[in-house]
N, C-alpha and C positions, 0 to 999 in steps of 0.2 A: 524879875527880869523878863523883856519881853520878849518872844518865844523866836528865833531867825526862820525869816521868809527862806519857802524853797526855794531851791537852786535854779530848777526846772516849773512850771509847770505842769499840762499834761503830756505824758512821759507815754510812749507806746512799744514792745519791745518784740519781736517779733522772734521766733524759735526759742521760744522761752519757756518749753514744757521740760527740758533735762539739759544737762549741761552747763555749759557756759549763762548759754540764757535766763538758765531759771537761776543761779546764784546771783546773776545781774541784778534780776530785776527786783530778788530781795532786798540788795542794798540801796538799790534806786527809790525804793519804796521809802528812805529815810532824804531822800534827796529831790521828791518833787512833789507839788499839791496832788497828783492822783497818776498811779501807774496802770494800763493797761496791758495786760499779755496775751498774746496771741499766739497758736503752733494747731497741730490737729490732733493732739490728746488731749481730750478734751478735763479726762481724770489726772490730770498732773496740773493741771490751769487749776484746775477747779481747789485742789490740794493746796496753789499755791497763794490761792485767791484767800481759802479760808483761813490759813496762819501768817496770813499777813495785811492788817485791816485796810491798811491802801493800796489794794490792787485788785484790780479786775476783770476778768479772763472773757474774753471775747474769739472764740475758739475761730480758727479760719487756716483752710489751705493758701499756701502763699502764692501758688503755681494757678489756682485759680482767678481770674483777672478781674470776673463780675463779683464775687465776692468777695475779695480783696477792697472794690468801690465801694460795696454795702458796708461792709465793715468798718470800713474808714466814717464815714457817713455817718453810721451808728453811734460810734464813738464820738464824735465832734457834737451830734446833737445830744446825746447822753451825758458828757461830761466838756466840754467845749473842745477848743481848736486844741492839733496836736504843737506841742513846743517841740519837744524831743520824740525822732522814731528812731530805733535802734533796729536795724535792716538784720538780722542775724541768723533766720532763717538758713539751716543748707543740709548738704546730706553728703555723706560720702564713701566710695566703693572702689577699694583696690582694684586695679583692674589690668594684667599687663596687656600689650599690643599682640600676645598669638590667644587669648581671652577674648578678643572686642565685640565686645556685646553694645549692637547699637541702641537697645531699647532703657540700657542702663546711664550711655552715657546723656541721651535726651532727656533720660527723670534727672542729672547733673544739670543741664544745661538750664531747664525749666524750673528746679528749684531754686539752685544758685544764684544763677543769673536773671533768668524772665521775674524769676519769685521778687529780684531786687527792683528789680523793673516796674513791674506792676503797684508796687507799693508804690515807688515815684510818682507814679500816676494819679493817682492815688491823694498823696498829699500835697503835690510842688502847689500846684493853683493855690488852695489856700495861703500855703507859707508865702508864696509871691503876691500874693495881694495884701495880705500883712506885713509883709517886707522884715520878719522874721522869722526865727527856726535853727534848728540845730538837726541834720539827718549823720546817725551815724551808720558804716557797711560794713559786716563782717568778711575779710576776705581771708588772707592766708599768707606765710611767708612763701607757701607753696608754688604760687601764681607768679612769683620772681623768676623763675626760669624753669625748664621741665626735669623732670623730675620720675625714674623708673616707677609704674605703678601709681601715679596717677591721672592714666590718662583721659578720667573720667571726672576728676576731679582739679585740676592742677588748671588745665586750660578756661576755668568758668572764674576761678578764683583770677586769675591772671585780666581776665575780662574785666570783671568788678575794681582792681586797682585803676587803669586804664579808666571805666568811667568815674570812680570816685574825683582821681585829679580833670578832669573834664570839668566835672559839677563843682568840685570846690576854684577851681578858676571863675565859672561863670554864674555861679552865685554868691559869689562874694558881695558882690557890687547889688545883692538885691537884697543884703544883709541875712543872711543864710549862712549859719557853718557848715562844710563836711568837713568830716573825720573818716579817718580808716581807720580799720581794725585788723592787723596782721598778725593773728597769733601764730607762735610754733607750736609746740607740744603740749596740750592742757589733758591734765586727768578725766576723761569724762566717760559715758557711755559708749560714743562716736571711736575712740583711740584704742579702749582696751581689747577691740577686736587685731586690732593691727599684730604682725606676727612680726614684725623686726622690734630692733632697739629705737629708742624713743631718746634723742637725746636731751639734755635740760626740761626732764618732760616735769612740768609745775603743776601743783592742785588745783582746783578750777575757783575755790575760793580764794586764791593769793591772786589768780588773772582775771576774777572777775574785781578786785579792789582796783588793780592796776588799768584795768578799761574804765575806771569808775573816774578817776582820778584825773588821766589823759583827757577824759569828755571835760570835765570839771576846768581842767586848761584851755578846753578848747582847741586841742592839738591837732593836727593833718594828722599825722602815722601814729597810732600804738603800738608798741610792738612787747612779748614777751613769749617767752624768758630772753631777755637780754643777750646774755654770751652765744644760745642760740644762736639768733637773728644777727647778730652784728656777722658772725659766718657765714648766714644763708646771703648775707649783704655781699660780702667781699667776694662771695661765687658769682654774685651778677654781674660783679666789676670783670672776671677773667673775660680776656678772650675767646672767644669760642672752643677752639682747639686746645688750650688748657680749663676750661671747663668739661667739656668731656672726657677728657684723660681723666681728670679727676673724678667725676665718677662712677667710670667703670673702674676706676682702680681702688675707690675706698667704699662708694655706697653698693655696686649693682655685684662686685666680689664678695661683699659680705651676706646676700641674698639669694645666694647661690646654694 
């Protein structure tokens, strides 16, 4: 029997030394002619590189703009053009408003955001003159509306939604998919710091199947865990003044 073409291509996946990313790109590793991962531990790349024969870890800050172009570069002449970049890069720090540390919320802003940015840059020209591609962006259900204690993190994710529906409006037409990636609550590194309750909080192997799957549709929104998100949905829908009632009266009472 002969053997099914990848799904993908070459496949690039960015914040893919722990967490989320690195279970991705394991499973991506079954789903395209050649994975590359990128994050700045170097020893977690390099770990994921050697127990998994199609992937290969091309270490890069994402907040850096010239290396971000090298590296891009590197990869397209090393292994060819990217099919799929999986934008996933981010960082995040509790942070309330009598806290505000401005030099924390600028490494949010520039990871998050510029991090997503730079990689655009990055790849769009190629993908546009191929007049194919798939870029997917990690954002958050977080970025739907604010949210106590993230105020370093909440408003970059929220940014990232915002440009994801941009780019999938206006590259549609130049045969380019986006996707968004909204998770809620996933088991990883990044979350067990967190000091409240974690609702629907999911393994990061069951959300990295479920982002695997979504890409595989070709879908705009991911979203999980599910009953989560379809809540964090229906707070977008209130109106102002019963979105705030709500919660100071169920999230910022119980944080207390």
């Amino acid at each position: 029997m002969a053997q099914a073409s990848p799904f993908w291509g070459i496949a690039w996946v960015t914040g893919a030394s722990s967490g989320l990313g690195y279970e991705f790109a394991k499973l991506l590793s079954a789903e395209a002619e050649h994975v590359v991962v990128s994050a700045r531990s170097t020893d977690s790349l390099n770990n994921l590189a050697t127990n998994n024969a199609n992937v290969t870890a091309f270490p890069v800050d994402v907040s850096d703009v010239d290396a971000i172009a090298a590296c891009v570069k590197k990869i397209e002449i090393v292994h060819g053009p990217i099919d799929l970049a999986v934008l996933n890069a981010g960082t995040w720090q509790l942070m309330d408003t009598a806290d505000f540390d401005l030099k924390a919320v600028r490494q949010g802003i520039e990871v998050n955001y510029m991090g997503i940015c730079n990689a655009l840059d990055a790849i769009l020209p190629g993908m546009l003159s191929r007049g194919r591609g798939h870029i997917s962006i990690t954002a958050s259900v977080s970025g739907y509306r604010g949210l106590p204690g993230a105020i370093a993190y909440g408003p970059t994710k929220a940014a990232l939604i915002n440009l994801a529906e941009t780019l999938r409006l206006e590259l549609a037409p130049h045969g380019i998919v986006v996707s968004l990636v909204n998770p809620g609550f996933v088991d990883t590194p990044m979350t067990r710091s967190n000091p409240f309750p974690m609702p629907g909080l999911m393994p990061v192997a069951l959300a990295a199947n479920k982002m695997l799957a979504g890409l595989k549709r070709r879908k705009f929104e991911i979203v999980f865990p599910i009953s989560f998100v379809l809540a964090m949905k229906l707070l977008r829908l209130l109106p102002d003044v019963g979105y705030f009632w709500f919660v100071r009266r169920f999230v910022m009472k119980k944080q207390v």
